[in-house]
C-alpha positions in Angstrom: 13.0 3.6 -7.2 11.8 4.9 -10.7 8.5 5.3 -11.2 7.3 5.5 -14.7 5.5 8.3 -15.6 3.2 7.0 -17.7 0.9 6.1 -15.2 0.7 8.9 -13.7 -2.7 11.2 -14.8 -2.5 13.5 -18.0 -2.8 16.7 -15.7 0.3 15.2 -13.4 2.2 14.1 -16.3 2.1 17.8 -17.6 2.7 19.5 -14.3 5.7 16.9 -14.0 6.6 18.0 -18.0 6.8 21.8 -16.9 8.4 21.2 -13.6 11.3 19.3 -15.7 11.9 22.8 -18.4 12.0 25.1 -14.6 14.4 22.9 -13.6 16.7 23.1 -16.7 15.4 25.5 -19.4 18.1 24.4 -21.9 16.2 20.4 -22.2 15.6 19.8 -26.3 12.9 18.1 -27.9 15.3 15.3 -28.2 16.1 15.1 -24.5 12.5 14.9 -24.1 11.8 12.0 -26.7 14.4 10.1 -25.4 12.9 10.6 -21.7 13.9 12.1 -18.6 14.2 11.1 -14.8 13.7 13.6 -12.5 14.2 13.5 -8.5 11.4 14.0 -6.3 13.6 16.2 -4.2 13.5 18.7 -6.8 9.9 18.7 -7.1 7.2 21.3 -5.4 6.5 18.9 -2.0 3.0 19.6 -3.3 3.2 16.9 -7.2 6.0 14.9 -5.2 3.1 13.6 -2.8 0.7 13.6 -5.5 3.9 11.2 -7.5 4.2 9.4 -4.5 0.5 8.4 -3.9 0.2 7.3 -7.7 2.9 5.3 -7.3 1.7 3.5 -4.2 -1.8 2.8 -5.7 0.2 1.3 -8.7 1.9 -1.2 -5.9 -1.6 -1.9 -4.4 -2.1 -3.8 -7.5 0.5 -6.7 -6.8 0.4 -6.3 -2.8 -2.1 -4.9 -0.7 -0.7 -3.4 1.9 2.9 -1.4 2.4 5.8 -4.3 2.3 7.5 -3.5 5.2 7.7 -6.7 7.5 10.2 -6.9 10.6 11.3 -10.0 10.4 13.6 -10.6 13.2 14.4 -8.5 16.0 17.5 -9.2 18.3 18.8 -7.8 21.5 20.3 -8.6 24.7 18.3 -8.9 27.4 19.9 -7.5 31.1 22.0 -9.8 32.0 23.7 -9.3 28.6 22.0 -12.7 26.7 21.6 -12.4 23.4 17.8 -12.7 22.4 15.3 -12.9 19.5 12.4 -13.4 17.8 11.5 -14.0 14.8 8.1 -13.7 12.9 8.0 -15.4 9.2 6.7 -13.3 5.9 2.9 -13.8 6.3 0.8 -15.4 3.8 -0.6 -12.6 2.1 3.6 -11.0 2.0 4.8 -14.6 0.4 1.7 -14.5 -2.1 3.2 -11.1 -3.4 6.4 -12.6 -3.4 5.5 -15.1 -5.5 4.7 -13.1 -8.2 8.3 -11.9 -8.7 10.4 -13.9 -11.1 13.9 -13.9 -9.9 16.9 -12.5 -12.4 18.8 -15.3 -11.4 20.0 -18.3 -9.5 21.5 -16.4 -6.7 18.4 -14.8 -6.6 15.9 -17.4 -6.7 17.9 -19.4 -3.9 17.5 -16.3 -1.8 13.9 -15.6 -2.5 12.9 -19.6 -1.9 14.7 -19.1 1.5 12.2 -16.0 2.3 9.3 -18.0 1.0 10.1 -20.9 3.0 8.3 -20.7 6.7 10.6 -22.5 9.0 13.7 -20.3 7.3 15.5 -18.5 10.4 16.4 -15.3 9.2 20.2 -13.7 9.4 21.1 -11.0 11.4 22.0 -7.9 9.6 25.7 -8.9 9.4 24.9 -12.1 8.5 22.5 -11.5 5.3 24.5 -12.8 1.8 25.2 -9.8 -0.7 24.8 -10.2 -4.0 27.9 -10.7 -5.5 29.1 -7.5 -7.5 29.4 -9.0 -10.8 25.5 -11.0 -11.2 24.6 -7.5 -9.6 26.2 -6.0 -12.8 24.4 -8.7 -15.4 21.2 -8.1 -13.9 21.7 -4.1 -14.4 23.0 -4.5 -18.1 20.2 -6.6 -19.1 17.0 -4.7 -17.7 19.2 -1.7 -19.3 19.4 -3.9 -22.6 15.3 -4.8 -21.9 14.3 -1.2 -21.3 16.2 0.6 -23.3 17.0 -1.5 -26.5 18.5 1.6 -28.7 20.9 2.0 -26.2 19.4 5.6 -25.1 18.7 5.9 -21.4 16.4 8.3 -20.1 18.6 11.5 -19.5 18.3 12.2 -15.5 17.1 16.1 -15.1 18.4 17.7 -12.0 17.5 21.8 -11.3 20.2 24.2 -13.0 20.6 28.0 -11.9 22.3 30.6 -13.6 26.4 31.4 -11.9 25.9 35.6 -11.0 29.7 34.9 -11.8 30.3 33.8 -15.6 26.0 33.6 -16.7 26.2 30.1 -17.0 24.2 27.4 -15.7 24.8 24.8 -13.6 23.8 22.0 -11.3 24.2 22.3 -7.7 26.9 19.3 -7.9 28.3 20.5 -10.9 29.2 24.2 -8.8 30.5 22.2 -6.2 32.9 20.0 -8.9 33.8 24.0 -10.3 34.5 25.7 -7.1 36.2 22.7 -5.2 39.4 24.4 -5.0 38.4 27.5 -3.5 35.5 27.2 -1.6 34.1 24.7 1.0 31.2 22.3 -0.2 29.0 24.8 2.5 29.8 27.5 1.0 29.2 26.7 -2.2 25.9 25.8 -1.3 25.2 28.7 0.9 25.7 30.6 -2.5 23.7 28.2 -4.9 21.2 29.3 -2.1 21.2 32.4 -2.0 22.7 34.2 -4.8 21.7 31.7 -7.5 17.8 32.4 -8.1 15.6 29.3 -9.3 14.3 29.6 -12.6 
């Protein structure tokens, strides 16, 4: 999930600037202006905890504790009966729950159904999907909310310099060039070891 990098401290929002140009030197002023996403993979483990533990202070703000709830575990027991038991969203989950606004209907029914205490939770293969097209509404308009000029932020990813031809590239962009001769392995074997990070 994104994490905005505005909240992070001034001295991580520089380290996370100069981490971003390592990764791929050839990023213009525009490219920065317009903003940039960059994978915490990519980053020294180092800022990607310090990232992490900004962004989970951030979340303390609307819930105080990590949202992880188990809400229904099923088995069968040994004579083969299928079993379960199911424990509700506690209070202090549904109160942080409440302060979401649902995109839409589909949504809202879904999130009135985990509110609700006497709900019985679906198995895994039982849980509704959200259908593929409000999915796809919901995605253009908080594209359309957060980026109103159109101009999303441009998703950096590390780029080292082909021994073979001098140019750069990403690791799956190497993999797209050499698909035809070499096996995805060995292509990364080589991104590995003959391809130098910046």
């Amino acid at each position: 999930m994104p994490f905005d990098g505005r909240y992070l401290p001034e001295h991580l929002r520089l380290q996370l600037l100069k981490e971003a140009l390592r990764l791929d030197p050839d990023l213009s002023e525009d490219d920065l202006a317009r903003g940039i996403l960059v994978q915490l993979d990519d980053l020294p483990e180092q800022m990607s905890r310090a990232i992490s533990r900004e962004a989970f202070l951030r979340d303390l703000q609307w819930c105080p504790r990590n949202f992880l709830h188990r809400y229904r575990l099923a088995f069968k027991d040994l004579d083969d009966v299928p079993r379960e038991a199911i424990a509700p969203l506690p209070e202090d989950l549904r109160e942080a729950l409440d302060k979401l606004e649902p995109l839409d209907p589909w949504s809202a029914s879904v999130m009135s159904q985990w509110m609700d205490p006497t709900w019985r939770c679906k198995a895994w293969d039982e849980i509704d999907v959200i259908p593929k097209p409000i999915s796809d509404e919901n995605i253009r308009k908080e594209k359309l909310e957060r980026f109103p000029d159109g101009l999303e932020p441009l998703e950096v990813r590390e780029r080292r310099i082909d021994p073979f031809d001098g140019k750069r590239y990403t690791l799956a962009e190497l993999i797209e060039k050499y698909k035809d001769e070499y096996s995805e392995k060995d292509v990364k074997s080589y991104w590995k070891n003959a391809m130098k990070p910046n």
